[in-house]
N, C-alpha and C positions, 0 to 999 in steps of 0.2 A: 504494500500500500504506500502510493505514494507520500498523503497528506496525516498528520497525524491529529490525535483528539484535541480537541475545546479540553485545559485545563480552566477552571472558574471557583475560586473559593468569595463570591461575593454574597453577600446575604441579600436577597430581593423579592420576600413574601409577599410584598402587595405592588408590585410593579405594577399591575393591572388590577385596581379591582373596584371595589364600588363606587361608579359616577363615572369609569377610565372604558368607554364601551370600543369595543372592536368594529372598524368600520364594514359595511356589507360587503362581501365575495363572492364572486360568481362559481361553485361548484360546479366541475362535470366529474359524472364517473360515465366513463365507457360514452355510450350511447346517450345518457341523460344530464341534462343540468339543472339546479337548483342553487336558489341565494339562501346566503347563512349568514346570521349575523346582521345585530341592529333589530330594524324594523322592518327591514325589506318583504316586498310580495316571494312568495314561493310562485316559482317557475318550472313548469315541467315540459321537456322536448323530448319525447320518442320514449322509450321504456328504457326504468331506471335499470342498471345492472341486478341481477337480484345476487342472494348468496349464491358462494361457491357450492357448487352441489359436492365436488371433492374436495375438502379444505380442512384438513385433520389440524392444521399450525391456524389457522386464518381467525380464528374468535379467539386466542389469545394474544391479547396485549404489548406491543413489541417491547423491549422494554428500553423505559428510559436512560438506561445507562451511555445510549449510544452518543446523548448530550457529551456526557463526560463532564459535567456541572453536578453542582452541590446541590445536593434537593431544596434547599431553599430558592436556587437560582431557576432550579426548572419548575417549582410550585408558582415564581412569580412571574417567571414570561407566560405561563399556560395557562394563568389564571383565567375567570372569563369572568365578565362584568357580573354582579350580581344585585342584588336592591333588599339586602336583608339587613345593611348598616348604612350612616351615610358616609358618602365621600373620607369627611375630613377625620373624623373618628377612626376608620378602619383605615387611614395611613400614620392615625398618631401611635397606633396599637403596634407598628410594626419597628422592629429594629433593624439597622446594616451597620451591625459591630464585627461580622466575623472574619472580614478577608477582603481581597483586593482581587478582582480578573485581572487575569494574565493573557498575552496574545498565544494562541496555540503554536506550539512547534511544527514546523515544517521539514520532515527530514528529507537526508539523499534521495530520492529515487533508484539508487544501486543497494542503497543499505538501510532498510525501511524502521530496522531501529533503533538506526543513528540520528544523534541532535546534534546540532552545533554548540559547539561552546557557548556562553553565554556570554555578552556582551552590551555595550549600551549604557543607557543611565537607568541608575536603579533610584529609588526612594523609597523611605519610611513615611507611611501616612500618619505614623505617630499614636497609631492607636491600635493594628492588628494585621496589617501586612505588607511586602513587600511587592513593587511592582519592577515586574522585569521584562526587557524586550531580548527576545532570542531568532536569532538571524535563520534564514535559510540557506540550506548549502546553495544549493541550484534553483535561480528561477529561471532560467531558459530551458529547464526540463521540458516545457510543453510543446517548445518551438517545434513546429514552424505555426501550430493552431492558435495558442496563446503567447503572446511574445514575452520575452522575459523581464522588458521594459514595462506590462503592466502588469504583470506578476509583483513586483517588485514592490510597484508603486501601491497595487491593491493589498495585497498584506503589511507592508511596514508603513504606509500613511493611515490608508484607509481605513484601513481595519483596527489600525493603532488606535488612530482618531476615535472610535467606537466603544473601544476599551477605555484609554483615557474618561473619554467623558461619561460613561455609564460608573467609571469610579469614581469620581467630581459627583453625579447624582447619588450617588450611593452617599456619602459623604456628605454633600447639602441636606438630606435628610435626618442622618444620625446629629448634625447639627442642632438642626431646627428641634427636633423630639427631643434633643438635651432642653431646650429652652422653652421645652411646654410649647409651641407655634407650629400647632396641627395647620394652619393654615400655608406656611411654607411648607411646609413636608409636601403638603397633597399636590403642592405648583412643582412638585418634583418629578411626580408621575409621569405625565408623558414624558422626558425629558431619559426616565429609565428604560420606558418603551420604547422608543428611538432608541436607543442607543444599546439599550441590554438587547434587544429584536437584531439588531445590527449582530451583535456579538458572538451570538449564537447561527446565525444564518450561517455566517460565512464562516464559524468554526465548521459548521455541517460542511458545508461547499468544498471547502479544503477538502474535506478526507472523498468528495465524491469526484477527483482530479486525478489521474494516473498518467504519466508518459505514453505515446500509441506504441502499443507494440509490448508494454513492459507494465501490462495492466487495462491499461485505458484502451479503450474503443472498443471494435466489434460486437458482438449480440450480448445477452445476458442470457444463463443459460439455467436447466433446472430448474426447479419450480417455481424462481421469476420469471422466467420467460412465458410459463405455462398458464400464469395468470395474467401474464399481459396479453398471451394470444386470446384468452377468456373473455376478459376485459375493454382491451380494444382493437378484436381483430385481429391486430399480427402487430411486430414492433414495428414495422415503417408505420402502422396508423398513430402508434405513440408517440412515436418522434414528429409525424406531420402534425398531430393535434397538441402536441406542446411548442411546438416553433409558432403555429397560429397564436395560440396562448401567450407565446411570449409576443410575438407581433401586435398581438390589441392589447397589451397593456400602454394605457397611456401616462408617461412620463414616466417615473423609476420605479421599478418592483421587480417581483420574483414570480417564478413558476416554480412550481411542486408536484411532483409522482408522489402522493399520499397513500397510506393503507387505512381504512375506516377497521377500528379498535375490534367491532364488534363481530360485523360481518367477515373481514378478512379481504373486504374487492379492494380492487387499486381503484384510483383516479387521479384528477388535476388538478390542482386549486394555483388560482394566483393571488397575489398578497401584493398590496401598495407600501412603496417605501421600507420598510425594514420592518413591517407585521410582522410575528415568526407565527406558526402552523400551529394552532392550538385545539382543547375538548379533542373530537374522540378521531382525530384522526395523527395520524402517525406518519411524518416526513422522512419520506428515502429518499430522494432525489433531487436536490435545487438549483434551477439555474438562476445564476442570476443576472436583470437585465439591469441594471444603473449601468449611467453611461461609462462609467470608470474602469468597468469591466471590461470594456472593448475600443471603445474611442480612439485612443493613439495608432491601435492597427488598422481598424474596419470605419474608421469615423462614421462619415450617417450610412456606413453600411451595415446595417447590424443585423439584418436577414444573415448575410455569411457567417458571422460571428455566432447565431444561431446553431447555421448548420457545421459546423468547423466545432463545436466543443462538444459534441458527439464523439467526435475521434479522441478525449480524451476522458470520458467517462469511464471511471472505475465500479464497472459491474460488480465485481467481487465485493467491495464494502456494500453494495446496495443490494445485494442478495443476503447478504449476512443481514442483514437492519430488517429485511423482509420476512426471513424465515426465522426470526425472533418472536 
């Protein structure tokens, strides 16, 4: 495997919760789509997938671990809105004393579980952890489909930027609740959704990144592939219905090959700006479309950029996450 796990000791039980609602999303699975979330109408086009009629793994649960986050971190990006307290109370309830995110390691591509040394500027946040930035060996591993020019820039700015400031909000808040000021805590919220949503996306994204040829690309095989042909046909229709997917999202967001918890189908969800995939479905596969992803190579061509990170999808972690 190319990319390695989201390390995250940040504490973020109420990143999302009462008054912080998830904006609407267009669900499809297979054949059918529906909105989720909010208030939106429900939508139905052609018959919904139903369950796997052979699905002996598919109605257990994948498990969260694939985060590689502190159950506190993944209790609060997943949270979902709810109306049983208000707003400001249920962010003054919460604390972020226990730790600092970290940017996830990115080892060799020759030696999947080698890190680089660490290096950078480190600090004490002066009350519970260290924050460290640790290099990648290779980002032109992907070339010639992702260049290593924004490999580079997407992990050690980007990505950086997301960690930095979801631990600034982590931080503003334990402030604020020292000093009794539920009302700053709660102007903290979306600030950890952005940015913790951020955090977690692209640790996922990393690890779903393999060199061609030494991981990455070709089919997925085995019993993802067997619920993708279930699901949508065959994989050229998964691949043409998520490049769509990525193609209608307007301005920056993501697309998702999701697992629904219960049933075990796959499908698609796209998510605006750095939403992360939350309730009862189960992310294995993100791509992601913010411009930063692909601009310096593919500028306003981002159809290619589309079909060019296919060649370096790592089936192997996304079949593991599945048959979880």
């Amino acid at each position: 495997m190319y990319l390695s796990a989201c390390t995250s000791e940040a504490s973020a039980a109420a990143r999302i919760r009462d008054g912080v609602q998830l904006r609407p999303v267009t669900l499809e699975f297979g054949r059918g789509t529906w909105s989720e979330g909010g208030s939106s109408d429900t939508t139905r086009t052609g018959a919904l997938v139903a369950d796997r009629k052979k699905n002996p793994k598919g109605k257990k649960n994948m498990s969260s671990a694939l985060l590689r986050t502190t159950p506190a971190l993944r209790a609060g990006l997943r949270a979902r809105a709810g109306a049983a307290a208000k707003p400001l109370a249920a962010m003054a309830s919460t604390s972020f004393v226990r730790g600092k995110a970290t940017l996830p390691d990115l080892p060799s591509p020759t030696a999947a579980a080698t890190v680089g040394k660490e290096k950078g500027k480190e600090f004490e946040n002066g009350r519970s952890g260290v924050f460290r930035v640790r290099p990648l060996d290779d980002y032109g591993a992907l070339e010639p489909y992702i260049s290593g020019q924004i490999m580079e820039l997407h992990h050690s700015k980007h990505h950086q930027t997301y960690v930095n400031s979801f631990n600034a909000a982590s931080d503003a808040i334990a402030e604020a609740q020292a000093k009794g000021d539920a009302k700053a805590a709660a102007a903290q919220a979306p600030l950890l959704n952005f940015h913790g949503g951020g955090h977690v996306n692209h640790s996922l994204f990393w690890e779903n990144l393999a060199p061609n040829g030494k991981g990455g690309g070709g089919e997925p095989q085995g019993e993802l592939l067997t619920a993708i042909n279930e699901d949508f046909g065959s994989f050229e229709n998964l691949k043409k219905q998520t490049n769509a997917a990525l193609a209608g999202i307007q301005g920056s967001g993501w697309a998702w090959l999701v697992k629904d918890k219960t049933s075990g189908t796959l499908g698609l969800v796209t998510r605006a700006n750095q939403d992360p995939v939350t309730g009862n479905l189960e992310p294995l596969l993100g791509i992601d479309a913010w411009e930063h992803a692909y601009y310096l190579q593919y500028q306003n061509r981002k159809a290619e950029y589309f079909s060019a990170i296919w060649d370096v999808i790592n089936w192997g972690t996304v079949s593991k996450r599945f048959e979880k």
